[in-house]
C-alpha positions as CSV (number, residue, x, y, z in Angstrom):
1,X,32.9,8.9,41.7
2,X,31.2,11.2,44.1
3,X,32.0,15.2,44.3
4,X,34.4,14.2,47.2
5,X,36.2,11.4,45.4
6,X,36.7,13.7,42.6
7,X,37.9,16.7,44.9
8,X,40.7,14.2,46.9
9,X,41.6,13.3,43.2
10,X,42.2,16.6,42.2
11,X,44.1,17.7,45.0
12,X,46.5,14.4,44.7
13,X,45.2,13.3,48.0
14,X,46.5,9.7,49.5
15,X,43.2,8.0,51.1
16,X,45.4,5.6,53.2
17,X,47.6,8.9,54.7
18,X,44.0,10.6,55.2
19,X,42.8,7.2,56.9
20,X,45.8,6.8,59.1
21,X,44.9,10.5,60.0
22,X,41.9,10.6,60.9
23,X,40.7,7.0,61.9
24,X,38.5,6.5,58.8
25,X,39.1,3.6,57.5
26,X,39.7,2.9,53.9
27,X,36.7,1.1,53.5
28,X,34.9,4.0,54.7
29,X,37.0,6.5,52.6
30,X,36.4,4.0,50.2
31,X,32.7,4.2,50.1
32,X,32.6,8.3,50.8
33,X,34.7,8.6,47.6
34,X,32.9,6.1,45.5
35,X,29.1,5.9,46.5
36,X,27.0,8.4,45.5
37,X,24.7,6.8,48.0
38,X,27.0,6.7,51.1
39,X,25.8,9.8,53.2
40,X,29.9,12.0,54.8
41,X,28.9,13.0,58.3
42,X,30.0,16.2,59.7
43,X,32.3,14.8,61.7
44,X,33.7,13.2,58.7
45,X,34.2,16.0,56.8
46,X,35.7,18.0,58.9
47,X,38.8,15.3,59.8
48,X,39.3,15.1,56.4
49,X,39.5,18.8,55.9
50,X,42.4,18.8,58.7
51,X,44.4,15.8,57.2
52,X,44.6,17.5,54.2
53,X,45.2,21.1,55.3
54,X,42.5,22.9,54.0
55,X,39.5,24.6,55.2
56,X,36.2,22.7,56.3
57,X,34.6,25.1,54.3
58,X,36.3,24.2,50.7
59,X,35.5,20.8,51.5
60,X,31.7,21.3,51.9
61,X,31.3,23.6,49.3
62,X,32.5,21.7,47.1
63,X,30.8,18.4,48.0
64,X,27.2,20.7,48.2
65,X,27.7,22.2,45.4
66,X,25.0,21.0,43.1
67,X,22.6,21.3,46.3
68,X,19.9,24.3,45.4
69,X,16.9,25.7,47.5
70,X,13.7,25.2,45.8
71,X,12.1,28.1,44.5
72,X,8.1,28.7,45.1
């Protein structure tokens, strides 16, 4: 499960009210949740955030936050 699957899990999200929400379809949401692989686009993100009534913000630091700058 990827950092978002696991953050719509703990906030007892319902994919299929997020995709009737936003126009994501579940296949998509599917994928985003799932694929470590599958790349959430801004645009993405942020709809999300809305359906589910928190800040863009929470969303993306939580789905970055294993992302580092590299030292030198």
């Amino acid at each position: 499960m990827t950092e978002l699957g696991l953050f719509l899990s703990k906030k007892s999200v319902n994919r299929s009210d997020v995709s009737r929400k936003t126009g994501i379809s579940k296949t998509r949401l599917s994928e985003l949740t799932n694929n470590a692989s599958t790349k959430l686009r801004a645009d993405e993100l942020y709809l999300i955030a809305l359906a589910i009534d928190v800040e863009p913000c929470e969303v993306l630091k939580e789905v970055c936050k294993n992302l580092k700058i590299r030292m030198e």
